[in-house]
N, C-alpha and C positions, 0 to 999 in steps of 0.2 A: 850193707850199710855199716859206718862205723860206729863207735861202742857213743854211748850219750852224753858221756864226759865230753871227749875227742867233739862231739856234735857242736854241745855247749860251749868250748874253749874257743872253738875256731868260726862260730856263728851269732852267739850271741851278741854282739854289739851291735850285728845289725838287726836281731830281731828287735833288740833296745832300742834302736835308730830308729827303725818301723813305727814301732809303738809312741815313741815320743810324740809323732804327730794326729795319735789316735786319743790314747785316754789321757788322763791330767797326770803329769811329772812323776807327784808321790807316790801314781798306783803303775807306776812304769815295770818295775824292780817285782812284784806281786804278777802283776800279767803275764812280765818273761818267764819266772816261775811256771805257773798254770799250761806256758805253751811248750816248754819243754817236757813235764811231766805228760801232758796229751798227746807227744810226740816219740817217748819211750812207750807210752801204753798202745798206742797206736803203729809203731814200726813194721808189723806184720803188712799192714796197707798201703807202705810206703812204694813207688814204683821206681824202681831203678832208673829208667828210660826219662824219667822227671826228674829235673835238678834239684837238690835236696834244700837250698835256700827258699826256692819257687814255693816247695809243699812247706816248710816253714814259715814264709810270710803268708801263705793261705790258712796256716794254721793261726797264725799272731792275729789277723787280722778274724776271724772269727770268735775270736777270744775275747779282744778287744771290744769288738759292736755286742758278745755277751755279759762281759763287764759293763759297760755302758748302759746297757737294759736292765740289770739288775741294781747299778748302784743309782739309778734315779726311779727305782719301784721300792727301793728299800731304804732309802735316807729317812732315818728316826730325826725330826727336831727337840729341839731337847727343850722347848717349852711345852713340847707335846708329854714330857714324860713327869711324871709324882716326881714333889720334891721329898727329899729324901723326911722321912719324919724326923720331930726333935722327942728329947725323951718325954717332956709331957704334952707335947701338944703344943705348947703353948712356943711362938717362934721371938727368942732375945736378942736387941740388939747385936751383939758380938757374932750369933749363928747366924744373922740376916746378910753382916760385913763380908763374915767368910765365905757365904756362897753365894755372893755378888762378884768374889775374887775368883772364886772355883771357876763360874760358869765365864768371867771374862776370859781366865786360861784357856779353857775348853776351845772356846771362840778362836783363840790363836793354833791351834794343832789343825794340821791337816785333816779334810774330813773323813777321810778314811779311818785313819785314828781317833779320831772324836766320836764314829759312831761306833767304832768298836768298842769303845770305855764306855760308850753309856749304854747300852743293850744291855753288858758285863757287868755294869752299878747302878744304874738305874732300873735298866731291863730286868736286872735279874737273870741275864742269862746264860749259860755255860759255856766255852770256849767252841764247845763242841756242837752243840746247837745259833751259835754265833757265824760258824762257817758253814753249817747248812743253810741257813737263812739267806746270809750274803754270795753263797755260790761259791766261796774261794776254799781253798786249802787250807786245814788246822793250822800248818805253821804259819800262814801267812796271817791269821788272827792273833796269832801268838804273836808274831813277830809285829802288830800292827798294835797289838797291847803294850807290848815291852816300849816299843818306843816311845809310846801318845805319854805312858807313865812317865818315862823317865823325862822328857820335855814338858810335862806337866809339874813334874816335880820343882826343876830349874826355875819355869816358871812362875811358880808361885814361891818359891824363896828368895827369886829377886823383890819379888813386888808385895 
């Protein structure tokens, strides 16, 4: 079999392709991840005799309906979670405006990214215990923080 660059260059569009009409858009990019990384870890099992797209789209599409099962067992709502405390307790107009804006923004991020950032600030929880919870890969929490922040960022300085 060739090397998993060589795999990924020459294959991945249409795993992406696959996937588009499995999971939702934003977790497209995040799944093709997962199914190539299962498919370096996995190459020893791969069978010559099978077309290498064949056991790819068998691997996408498992990935997929596991994605699918874990991100509707694990979607935190984010009235489900403590509002963040104020320093005495007691909540001021001005802190009430600002996290009336926060949570609108939140509302606008994909929800991938939304529950990322709130597990990580609400949740309280590590990046690393973030991607155990949700099944995916550290970088793809990472990469699913950097973004949600930085379009939250944008966000909330236009408005």
């Amino acid at each position: 079999m060739e090397t998993i660059s060589e795999c990924f260059r020459t294959r991945a569009s249409l795993v992406r392709s696959y996937l588009r009409r499995l999971v939702p858009p934003q977790d497209v990019d995040d799944v093709t991840q997962v199914v190539f990384a299962e498919a370096w870890r996995s190459r020893n099992r791969f069978d010559p005799a099978r077309s290498p797209e064949a056991w790819l789209l068998g691997i996408a599409h498992n990935r997929a309906v596991d994605h699918l099962r874990a991100r509707r067992a694990t979607t935190v709502s984010l009235e489900e979670l403590a509002d963040p405390p104020g320093d005495d307790g007691r909540a001021a107009g001005e802190w009430l405006a600002d996290r009336d804006r926060l949570r609108r923004a939140l509302a606008e991020l994909p929800a991938a990214q939304r529950e990322a950032i709130a597990l990580a600030y609400y949740g309280e929880l590590s990046r690393r215990e973030i991607a155990e919870r949700l099944h995916v890969p550290l970088g793809t929490v990472k990469a699913r923080t950097a973004r949600g922040l930085h379009r939250l960022h944008d966000l909330l300085a236009a408005g």
